[in-house]
Wavefront OBJ file of the C-alpha trace (Angstrom):
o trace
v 71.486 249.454 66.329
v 70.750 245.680 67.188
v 72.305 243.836 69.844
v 75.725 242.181 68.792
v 74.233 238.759 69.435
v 71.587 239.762 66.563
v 74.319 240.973 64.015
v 76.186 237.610 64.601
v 73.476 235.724 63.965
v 72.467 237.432 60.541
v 76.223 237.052 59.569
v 75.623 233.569 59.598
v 72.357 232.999 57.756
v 74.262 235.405 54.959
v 77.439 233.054 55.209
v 75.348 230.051 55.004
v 73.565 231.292 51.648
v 76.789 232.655 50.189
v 78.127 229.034 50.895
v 75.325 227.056 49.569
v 75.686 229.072 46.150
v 79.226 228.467 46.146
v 78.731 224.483 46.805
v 81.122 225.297 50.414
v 80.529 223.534 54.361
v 80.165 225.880 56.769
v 81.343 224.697 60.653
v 79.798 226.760 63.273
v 81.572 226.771 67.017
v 78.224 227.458 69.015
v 80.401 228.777 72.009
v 82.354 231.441 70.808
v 80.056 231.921 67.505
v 82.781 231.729 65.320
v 82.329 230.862 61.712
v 84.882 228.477 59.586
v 84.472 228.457 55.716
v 85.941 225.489 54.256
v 86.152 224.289 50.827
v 85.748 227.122 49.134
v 87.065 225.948 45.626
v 84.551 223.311 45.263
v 82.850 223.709 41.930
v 79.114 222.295 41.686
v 78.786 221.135 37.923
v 76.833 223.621 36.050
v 73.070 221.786 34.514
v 69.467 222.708 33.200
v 66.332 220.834 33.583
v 63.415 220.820 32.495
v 59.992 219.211 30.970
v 59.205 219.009 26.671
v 55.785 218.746 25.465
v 53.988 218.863 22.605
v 50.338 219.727 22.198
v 50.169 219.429 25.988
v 51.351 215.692 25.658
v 54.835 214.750 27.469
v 57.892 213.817 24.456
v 59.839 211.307 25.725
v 62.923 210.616 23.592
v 63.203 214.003 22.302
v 67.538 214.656 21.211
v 68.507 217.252 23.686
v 71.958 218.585 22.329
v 74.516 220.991 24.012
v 75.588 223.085 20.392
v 78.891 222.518 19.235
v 79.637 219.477 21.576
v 78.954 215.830 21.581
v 76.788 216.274 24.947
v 73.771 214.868 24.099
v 70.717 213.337 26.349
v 67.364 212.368 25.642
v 63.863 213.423 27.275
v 62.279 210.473 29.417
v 58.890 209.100 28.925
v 57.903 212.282 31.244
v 59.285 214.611 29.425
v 61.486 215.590 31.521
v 65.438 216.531 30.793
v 68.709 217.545 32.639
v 72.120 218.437 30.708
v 75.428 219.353 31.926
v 76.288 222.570 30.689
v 79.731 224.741 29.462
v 80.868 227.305 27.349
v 80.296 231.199 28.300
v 76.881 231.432 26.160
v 75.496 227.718 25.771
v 72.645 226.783 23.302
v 70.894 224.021 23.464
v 68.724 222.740 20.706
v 65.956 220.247 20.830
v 65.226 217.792 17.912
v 62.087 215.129 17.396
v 61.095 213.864 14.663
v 58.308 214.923 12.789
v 58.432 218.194 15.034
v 60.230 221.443 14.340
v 63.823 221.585 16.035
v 64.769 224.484 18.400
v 67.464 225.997 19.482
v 67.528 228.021 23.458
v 70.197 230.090 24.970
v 70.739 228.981 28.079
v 72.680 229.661 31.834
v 73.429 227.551 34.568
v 70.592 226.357 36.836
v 67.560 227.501 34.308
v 64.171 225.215 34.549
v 63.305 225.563 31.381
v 59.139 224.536 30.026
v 59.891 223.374 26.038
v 56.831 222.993 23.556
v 57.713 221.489 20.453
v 55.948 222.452 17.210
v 54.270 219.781 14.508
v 55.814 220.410 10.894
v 52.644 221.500 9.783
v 53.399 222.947 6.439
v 52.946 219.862 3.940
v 55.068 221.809 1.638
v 58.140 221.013 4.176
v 57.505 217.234 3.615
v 60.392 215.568 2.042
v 58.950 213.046 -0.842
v 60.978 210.129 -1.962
v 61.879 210.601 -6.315
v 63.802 208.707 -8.236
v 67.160 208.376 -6.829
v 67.133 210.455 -3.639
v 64.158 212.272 -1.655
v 63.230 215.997 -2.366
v 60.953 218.716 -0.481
v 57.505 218.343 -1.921
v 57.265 222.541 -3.215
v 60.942 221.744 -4.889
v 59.148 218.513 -7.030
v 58.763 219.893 -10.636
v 56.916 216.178 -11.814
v 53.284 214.569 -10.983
v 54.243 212.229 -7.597
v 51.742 211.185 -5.502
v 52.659 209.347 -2.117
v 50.617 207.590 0.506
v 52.264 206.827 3.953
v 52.993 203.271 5.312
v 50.180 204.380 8.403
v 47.450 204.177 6.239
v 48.107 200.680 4.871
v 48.776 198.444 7.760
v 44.727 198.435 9.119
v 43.746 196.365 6.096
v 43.624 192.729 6.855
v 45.233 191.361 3.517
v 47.722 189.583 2.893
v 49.246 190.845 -0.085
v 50.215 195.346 -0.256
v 49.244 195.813 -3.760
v 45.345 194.734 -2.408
v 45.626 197.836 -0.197
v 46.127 200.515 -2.379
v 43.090 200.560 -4.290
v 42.001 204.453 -4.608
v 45.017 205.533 -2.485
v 47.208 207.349 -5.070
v 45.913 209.067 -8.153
v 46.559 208.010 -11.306
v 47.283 204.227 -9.857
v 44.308 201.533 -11.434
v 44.440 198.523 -9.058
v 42.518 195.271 -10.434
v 42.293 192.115 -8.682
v 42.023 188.902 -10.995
v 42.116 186.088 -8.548
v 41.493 184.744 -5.182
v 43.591 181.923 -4.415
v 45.398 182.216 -1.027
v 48.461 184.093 -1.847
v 48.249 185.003 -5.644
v 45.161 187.464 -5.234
v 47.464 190.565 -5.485
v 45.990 192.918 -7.663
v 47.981 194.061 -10.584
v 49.152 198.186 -10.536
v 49.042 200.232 -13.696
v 49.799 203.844 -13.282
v 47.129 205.680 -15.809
v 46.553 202.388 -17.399
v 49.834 201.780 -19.023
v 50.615 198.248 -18.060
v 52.823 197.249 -14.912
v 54.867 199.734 -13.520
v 58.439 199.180 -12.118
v 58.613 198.476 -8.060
v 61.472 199.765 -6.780
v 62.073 198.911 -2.500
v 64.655 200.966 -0.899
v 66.317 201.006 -4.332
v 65.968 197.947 -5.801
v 63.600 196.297 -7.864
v 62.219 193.870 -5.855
v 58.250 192.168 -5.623
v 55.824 194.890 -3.617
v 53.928 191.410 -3.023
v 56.212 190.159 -0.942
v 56.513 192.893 1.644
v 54.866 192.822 5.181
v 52.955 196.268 4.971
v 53.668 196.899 8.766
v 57.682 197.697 7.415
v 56.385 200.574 4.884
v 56.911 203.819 5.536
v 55.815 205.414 2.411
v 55.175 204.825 -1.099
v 55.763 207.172 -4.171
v 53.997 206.536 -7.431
v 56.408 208.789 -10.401
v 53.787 209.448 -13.470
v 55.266 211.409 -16.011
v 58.900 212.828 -16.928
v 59.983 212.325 -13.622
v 59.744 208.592 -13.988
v 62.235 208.818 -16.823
v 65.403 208.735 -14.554
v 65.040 204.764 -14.472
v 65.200 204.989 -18.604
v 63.119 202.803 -20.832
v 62.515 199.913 -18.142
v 60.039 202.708 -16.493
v 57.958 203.334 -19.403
v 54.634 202.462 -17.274
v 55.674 204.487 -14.560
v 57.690 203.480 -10.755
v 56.351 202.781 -7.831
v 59.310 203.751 -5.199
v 58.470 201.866 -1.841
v 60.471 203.200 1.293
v 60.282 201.241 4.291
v 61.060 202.267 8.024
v 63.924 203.097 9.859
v 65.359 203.621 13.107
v 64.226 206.813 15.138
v 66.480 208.240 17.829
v 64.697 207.239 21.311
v 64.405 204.184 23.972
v 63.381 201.233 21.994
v 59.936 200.988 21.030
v 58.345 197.296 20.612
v 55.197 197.652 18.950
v 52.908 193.748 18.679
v 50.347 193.940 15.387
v 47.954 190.824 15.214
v 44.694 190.747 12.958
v 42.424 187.572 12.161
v 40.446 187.864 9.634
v 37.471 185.510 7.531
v 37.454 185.584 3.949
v 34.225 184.781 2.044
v 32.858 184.275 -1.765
v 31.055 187.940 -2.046
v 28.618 186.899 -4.782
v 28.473 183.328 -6.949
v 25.710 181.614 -8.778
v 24.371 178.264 -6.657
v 24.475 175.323 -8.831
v 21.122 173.686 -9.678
v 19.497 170.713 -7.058
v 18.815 167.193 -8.446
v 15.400 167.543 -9.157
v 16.340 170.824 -11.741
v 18.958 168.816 -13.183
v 16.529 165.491 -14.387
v 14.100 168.048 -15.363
v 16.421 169.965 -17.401
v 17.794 166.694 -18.967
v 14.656 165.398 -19.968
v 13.130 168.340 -21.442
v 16.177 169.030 -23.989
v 15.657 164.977 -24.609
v 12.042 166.128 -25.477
v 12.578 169.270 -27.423
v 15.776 167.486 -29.281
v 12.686 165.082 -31.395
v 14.457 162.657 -29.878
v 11.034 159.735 -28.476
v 9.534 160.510 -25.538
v 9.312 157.292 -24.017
v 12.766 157.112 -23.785
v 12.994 160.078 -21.275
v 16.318 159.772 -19.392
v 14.094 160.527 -16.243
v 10.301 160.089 -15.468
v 8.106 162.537 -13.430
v 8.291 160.067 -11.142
v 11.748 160.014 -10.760
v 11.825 163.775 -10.995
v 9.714 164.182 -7.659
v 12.138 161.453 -6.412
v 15.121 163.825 -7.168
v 13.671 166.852 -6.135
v 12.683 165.025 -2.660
v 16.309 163.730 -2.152
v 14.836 161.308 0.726
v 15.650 158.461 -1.477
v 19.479 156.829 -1.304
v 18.679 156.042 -4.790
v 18.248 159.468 -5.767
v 20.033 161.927 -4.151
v 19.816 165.520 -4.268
v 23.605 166.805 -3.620
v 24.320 170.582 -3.169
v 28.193 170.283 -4.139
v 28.684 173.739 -3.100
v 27.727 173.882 0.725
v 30.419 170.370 0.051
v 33.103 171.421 -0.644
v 32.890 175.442 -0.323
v 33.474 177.251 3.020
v 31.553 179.620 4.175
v 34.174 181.638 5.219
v 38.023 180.650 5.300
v 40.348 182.525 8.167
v 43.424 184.811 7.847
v 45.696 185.513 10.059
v 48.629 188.218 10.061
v 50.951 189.066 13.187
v 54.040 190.992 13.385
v 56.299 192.206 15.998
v 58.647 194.646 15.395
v 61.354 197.157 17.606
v 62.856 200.675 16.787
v 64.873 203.106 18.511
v 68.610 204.303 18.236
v 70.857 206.946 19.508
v 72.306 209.964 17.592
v 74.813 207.521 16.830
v 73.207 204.456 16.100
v 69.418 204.176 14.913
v 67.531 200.581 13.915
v 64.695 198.824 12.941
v 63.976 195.064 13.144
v 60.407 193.039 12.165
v 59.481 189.481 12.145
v 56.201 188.946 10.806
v 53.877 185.874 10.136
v 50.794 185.586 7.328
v 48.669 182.681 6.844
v 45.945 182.245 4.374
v 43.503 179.522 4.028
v 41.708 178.176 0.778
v 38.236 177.850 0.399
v 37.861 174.519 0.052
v 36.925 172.479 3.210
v 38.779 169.243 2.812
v 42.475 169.530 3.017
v 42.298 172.514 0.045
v 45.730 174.256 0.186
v 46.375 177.249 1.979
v 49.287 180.530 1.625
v 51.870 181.156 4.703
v 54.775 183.870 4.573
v 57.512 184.346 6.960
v 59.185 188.531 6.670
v 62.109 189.537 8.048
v 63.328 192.980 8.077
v 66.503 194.746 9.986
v 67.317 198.236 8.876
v 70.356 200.188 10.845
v 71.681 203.045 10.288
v 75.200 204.391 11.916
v 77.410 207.551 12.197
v 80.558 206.694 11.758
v 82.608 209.986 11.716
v 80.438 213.800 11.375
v 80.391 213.483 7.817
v 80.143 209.850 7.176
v 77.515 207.316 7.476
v 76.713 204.022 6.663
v 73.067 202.290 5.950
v 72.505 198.246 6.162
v 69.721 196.517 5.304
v 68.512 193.057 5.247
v 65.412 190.904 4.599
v 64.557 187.414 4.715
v 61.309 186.293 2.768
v 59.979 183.038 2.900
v 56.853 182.033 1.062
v 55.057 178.654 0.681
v 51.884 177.701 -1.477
v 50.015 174.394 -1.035
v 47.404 173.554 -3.278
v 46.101 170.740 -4.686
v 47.758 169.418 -7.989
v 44.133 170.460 -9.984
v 44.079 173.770 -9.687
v 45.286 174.325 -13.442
v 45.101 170.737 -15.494
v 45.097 170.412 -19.208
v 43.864 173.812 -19.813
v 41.147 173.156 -17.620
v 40.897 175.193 -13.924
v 39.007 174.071 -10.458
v 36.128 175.723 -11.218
v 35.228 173.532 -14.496
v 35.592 170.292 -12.562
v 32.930 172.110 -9.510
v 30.107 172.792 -12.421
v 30.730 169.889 -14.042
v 30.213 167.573 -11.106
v 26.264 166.375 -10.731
v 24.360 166.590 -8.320
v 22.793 163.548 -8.948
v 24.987 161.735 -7.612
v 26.343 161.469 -3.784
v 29.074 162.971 -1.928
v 30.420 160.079 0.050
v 29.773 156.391 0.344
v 29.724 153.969 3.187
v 33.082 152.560 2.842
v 35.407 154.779 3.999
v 38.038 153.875 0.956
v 35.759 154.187 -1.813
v 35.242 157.753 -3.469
v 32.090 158.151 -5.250
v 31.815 159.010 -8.657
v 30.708 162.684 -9.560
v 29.742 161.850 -13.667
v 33.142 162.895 -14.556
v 36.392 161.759 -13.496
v 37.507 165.076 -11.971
v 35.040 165.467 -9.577
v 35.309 168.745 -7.712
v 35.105 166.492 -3.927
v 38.243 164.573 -4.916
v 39.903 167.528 -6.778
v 39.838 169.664 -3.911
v 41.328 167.230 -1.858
v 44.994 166.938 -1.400
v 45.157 163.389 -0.333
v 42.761 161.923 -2.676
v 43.994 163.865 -5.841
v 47.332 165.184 -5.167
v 49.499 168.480 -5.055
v 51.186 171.100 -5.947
v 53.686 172.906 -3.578
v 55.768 175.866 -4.479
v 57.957 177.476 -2.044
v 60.192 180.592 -2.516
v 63.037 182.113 -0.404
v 64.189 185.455 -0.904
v 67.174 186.928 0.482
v 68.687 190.136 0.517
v 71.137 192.345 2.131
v 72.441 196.218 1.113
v 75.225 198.431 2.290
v 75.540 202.295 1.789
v 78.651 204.686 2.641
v 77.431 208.415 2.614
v 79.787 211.049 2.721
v 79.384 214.471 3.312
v 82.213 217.157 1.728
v 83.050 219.475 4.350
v 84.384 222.312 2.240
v 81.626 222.511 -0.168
v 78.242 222.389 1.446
v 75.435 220.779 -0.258
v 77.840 218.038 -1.776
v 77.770 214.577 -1.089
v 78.728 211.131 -1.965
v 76.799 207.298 -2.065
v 78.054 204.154 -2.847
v 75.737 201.311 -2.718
v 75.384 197.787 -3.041
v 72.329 195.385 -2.749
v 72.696 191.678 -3.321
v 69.585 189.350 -3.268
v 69.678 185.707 -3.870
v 66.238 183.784 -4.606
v 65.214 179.882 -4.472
v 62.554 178.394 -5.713
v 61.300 174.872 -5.510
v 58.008 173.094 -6.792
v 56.966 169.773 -6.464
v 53.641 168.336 -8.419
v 52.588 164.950 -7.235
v 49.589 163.365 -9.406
v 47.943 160.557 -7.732
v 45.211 157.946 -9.544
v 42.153 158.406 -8.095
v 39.407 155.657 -8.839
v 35.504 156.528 -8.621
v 32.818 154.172 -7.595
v 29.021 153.937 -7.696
v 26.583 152.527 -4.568
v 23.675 150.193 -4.397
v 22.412 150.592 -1.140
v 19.549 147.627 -1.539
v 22.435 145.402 -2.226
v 24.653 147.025 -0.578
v 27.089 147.112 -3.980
v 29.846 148.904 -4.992
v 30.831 149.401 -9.048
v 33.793 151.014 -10.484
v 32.520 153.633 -12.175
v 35.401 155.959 -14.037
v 39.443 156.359 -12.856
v 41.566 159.279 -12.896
v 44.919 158.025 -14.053
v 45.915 154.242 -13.163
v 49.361 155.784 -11.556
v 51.110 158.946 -10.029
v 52.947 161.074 -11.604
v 56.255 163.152 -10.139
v 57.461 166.649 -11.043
v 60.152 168.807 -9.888
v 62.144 171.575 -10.498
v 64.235 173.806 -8.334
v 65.876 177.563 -9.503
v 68.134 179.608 -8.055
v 68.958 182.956 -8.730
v 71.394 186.082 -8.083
v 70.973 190.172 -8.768
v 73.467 191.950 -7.623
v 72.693 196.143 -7.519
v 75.745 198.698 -7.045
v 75.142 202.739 -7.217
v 77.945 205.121 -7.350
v 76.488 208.754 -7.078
v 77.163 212.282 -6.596
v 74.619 214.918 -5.183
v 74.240 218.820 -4.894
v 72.032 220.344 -3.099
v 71.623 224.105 -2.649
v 69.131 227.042 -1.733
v 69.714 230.261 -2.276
v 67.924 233.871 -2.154
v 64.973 232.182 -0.316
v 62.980 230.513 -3.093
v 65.553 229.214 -5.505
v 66.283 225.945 -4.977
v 69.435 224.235 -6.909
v 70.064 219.712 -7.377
v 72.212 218.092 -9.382
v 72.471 214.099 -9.551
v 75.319 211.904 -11.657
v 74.763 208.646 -10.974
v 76.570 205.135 -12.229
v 74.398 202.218 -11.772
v 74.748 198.023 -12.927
v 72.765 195.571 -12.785
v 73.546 192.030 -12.732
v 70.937 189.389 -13.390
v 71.731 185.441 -13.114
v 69.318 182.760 -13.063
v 69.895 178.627 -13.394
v 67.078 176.424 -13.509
v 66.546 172.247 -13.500
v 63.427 170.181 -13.679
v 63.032 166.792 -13.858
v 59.680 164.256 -14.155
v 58.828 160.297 -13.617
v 55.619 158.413 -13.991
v 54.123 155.389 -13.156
v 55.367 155.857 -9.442
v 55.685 152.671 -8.140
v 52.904 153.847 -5.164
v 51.079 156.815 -4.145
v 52.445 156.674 -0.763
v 55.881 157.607 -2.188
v 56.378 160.555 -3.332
v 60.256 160.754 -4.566
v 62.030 160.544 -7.600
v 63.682 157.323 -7.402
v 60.253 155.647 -6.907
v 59.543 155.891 -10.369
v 60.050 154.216 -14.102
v 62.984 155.371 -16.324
v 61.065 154.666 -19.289
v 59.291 157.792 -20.221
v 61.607 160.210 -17.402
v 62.390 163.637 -18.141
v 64.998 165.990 -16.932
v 65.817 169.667 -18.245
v 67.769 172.734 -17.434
v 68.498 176.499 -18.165
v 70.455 179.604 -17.251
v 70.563 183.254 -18.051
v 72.774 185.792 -17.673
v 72.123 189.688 -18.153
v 73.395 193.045 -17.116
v 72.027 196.517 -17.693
v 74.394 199.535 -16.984
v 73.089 203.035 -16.375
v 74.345 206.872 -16.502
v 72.268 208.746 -15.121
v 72.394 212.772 -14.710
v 69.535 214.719 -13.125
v 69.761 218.689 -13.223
v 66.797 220.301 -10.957
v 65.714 224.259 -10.598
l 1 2 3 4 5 6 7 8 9 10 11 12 13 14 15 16 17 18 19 20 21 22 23 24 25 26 27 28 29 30 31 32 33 34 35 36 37 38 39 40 41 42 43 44 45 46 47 48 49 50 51 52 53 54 55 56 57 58 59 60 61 62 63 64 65 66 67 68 69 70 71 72 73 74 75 76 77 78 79 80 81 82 83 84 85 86 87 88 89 90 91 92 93 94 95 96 97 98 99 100 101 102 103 104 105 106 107 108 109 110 111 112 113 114 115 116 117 118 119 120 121 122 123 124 125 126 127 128 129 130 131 132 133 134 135 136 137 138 139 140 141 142 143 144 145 146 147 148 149 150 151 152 153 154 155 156 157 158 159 160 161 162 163 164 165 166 167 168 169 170 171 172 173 174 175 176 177 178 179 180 181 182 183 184 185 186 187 188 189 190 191 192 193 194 195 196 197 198 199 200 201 202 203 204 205 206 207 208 209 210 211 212 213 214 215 216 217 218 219 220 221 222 223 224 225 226 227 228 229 230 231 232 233 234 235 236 237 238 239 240 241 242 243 244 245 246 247 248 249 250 251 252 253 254 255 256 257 258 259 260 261 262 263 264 265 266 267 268 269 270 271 272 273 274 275 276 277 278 279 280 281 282 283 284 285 286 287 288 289 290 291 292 293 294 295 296 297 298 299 300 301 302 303 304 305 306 307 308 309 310 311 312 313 314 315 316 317 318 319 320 321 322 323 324 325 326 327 328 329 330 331 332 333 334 335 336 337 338 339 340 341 342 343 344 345 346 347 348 349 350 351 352 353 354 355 356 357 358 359 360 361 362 363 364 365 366 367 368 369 370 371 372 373 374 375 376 377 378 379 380 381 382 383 384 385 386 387 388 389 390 391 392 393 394 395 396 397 398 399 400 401 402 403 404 405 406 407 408 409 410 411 412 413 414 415 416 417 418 419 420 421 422 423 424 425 426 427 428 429 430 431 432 433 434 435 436 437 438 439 440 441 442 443 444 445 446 447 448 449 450 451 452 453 454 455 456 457 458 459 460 461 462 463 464 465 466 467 468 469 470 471 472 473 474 475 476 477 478 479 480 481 482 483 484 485 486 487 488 489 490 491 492 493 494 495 496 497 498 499 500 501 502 503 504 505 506 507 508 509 510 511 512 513 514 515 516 517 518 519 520 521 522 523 524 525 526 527 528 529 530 531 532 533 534 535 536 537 538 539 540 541 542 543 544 545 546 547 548 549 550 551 552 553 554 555 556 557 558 559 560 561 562 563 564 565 566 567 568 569 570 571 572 573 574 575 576 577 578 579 580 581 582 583 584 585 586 587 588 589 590 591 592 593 594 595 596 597 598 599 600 601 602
């Protein structure tokens, strides 16, 4: 048998691990070795730790949830986890989006290692339909969808550019090119335009900042039908983001970009022009010695040396090579389990091709999307946007039938692009010469600005006695203004004799401006009022049944008004000009389209 001292001693080191399990203090009098427990109804809270990954990668802001309580933490940028713990067999469950949740029995002072699974099976992935989402193996229709990822790399500044070969069955053709107006127009299959719906609305896809997309859903065939005879080309749903539970993430997009002519014919020098010209004189029978140019003069033309006979190349004039684009956006998202939101500012600007004072595009987005718990069964969605576009041209993009590209091919090149005096503008051999049409300040323009407002509510309900059954109501108002304002300014042409150093009037442009404006307002006001079923049963029979109520209220007002002969060019307001021969008009609509809709799915 050991020594007494030896028992005492290992008395103690038990005593001191008994205590330390039991959260105790332990006072030891060293002279009689007598042993004091105090404390012994101390309770040390109960917790688990430990570290989630996924594909060997630490998951911060993964929804760690003690089951059947409102205990609920979140992972840290680590990883890394602890949670108080209760309850005689606790679960815990661990949720992330875009990962499959699990659940983990659990007991007090476990370390657990988590790996969290990818949602592989494509199958699983919910698709967004007409009216509500649905598990793409339960979609009976043709859908095809493209996620919001894959769009926001393209530098453009309008979506409907980026989806070009994205989603079968859509055509996408682009007609134009001017700065904020080259969106291409969507058929699906080649049916016409198809109706946009955003976040359940109709609304402009052109108008959206594609960094706020988080998918879009093209609906081809029957399934389309749900949105009645409006949707007879087919929908295009658009979905864009929301919160995500997690610490706030602020993510900083900025792309700059130069835009250039891909292929154009040159226009022909001088020297091809006289030659031209006096070889249909010839071949027209018309006498030779009254050639509009000699060979002399030809040579002269071709040379370009000669102030007398200059040899202009209007395109590298008034045509940049390339024109920049820039796009930035900065946008946050997080939430809680309780709370989840989204917010984006973004900027676009677009610059014309023209060199001298041509016009350019600029867009303002803003987006805030929140989304809230307000009891277990009840939730509530807001939404708003703010879209603010301008478009500043000159006033000759679209005159009297005629567009910017006549006036370029019919100005010669015979003639020069500036003259000495800084105030005189020289005469192209017509009086809308592309060098002055191009130009804001010398010819005028044409601004047209649009705001576009919007905001949405949505109450979801969940019954509690019958699972699979819920309830929406929705509303969506949006607002619009628009606003243009043409100002036509005279614009007089003159010719140069450098010998004498002369200056002749050669053509005018108008002898005074001319004022236009006109200003509209409108107001659509969306409400939903829906019930939903959903329900699987025996493992691969799948049950949904929509009734939906839905109107539609469309208003619009409208006033324009017009004076000439402003008084000066330098004023551009309404009061500045004549009575005699002023113009004012006005209009308004109003429409409304009701719905029933019922949707029965197996």
């Amino acid at each position: 048998m050991p020594p007494k001292w030896l028992r005492d001693v290992s008395l103690q080191c038990l005593l001191v691990v008994l205590a330390s399990q039991m959260g105790s203090t332990l006072v030891f009098a060293a002279h009689t070795r007598e042993i004091q427990l105090n404390n012994l109804l101390v309770v040390q809270e109960a917790t688990v730790t430990g570290t989630i990954r996924s594909n060997g990668v630490a998951l911060g802001g993964v929804t760690v949830t003690l089951k059947g309580t409102n205990k609920t933490v979140l992972s840290d940028q680590e990883g890394k986890f602890r949670i108080a713990i209760t309850g005689e067999k606790p679960i815990i469950t661990f949720s992330y989006v875009g990962h499959i949740t699990q659940e983990v029995a659990v007991k007090k002072g476990d370390v657990l290692s988590i790996t969290l699974m990818e949602v592989s099976n494509e199958m699983d992935e919910v698709v967004v339909v007409g009216y509500g989402t649905k598990k793409k193996q339960t979609v009976t229709g043709s859908i095809a969808s493209v996620k919001g990822a894959e769009l926001v790399n393209a530098p453009v500044a309008n979506l409907s550019s980026t989806l070009g070969g994205r989603l079968p069955g859509l055509v996408s053709v682009q007609t134009g090119g001017q700065p904020g107006s080259d969106a291409a127009s969507l058929s699906i299959r080649g049916f016409g335009d198809a109706l946009v719906i955003v976040d359940g609305v109709e609304s402009d896809l052109n108008k959206l900042d594609p960094n706020t997309i988080e998918s879009i859903s093209i609906l081809k065939d029957g399934s389309a039908a749900i949105y009645g005879a409006r949707a007879g080309n087919g929908v295009i749903l658009v979905t864009t983001k929301r919160g995500e539970t997690g610490k706030p993430t602020i993510s900083l997009n900025s792309s700059f970009a130069l835009q250039g002519i891909t292929a154009m014919p040159r226009p022909i020098n001088a020297g091809q022009y006289a030659e031209m010209t006096s070889e249909a004189w010839i071949q027209s029978g018309k006498p030779v010695e009254n050639v509009p140019y000699t060979k002399e003069q030809i040579q002269k033309y071709y040379a370009g040396t000669d102030p007398l006979y200059p040899n202009t190349d209007w395109y590298d004039v008034v045509v940049r090579d390339w024109a920049p684009q820039q796009l930035h956006n900065l946008s946050v998202r997080g939430g809680s389990d309780k709370i989840k939101y989204y917010g984006l500012f973004g900027y676009t600007n677009q610059q014309s091709m023209w060199k001298n004072d041509g016009g350019y595009f600029e867009r303002y987005n803003f987006q805030s999307n929140i989304d809230a718990d307000i009891l277990e069964n009840l939730s509530l969605q807001i939404n708003t946007s703010t879209i603010s576009e301008g478009r500043y041209f000159t006033e000759s993009l679209q005159t009297a039938g005629q567009g910017i590209w006549d006036f370029f091919w019919a100005t010669l090149p015979i003639y020069p692009a500036s003259l000495p005096g800084p105030t005189k503008i020289s005469f192209g051999g017509n009086v809308a010469s592309i060098h002055a049409m191009t130009n804001r300040s010398i010819a005028g323009y044409d601004n047209r600005s649009t705001l576009s407002l919007r905001g949405s509510a949505a109450l979801n309900y969940k019954f509690k006695n019958i699972e699979g059954l819920s309830a929406r109501a929705f509303i969506d108002a949006s607002p619009g203004f628009y606003d243009r304002k043409k100002f036509t300014k005279p614009v007089e042409y003159y010719n140069y004799d450098p010998v004498g150093n002369i200056y002749t009037f050669a053509a005018a442009r108008a002898t005074s401006a001319n004022l236009d404006e006109s200003f509209t307002k409108s107001l659509d006001i969306t409400t939903q009022f829906s019930l939903n079923y959903q329900k699987s049963f025996l493992e691969n029979h799948n049950l949904s049944v929509l009734a939906l109520y839905e109107s539609i209220d469309y208003r619009s007002n409208n006033f324009s008004a017009g004076r000439i002969n402003v008084l000066t060019p330098a004023t551009d307001q309404m009061f500045a000009g004549r009575t005699t021969g002023m113009t004012s008009n006005g209009s308004g609509s109003e429409m409304c389209r009701k719905s029933y809709v019922g949707r029965l799915n197996y």
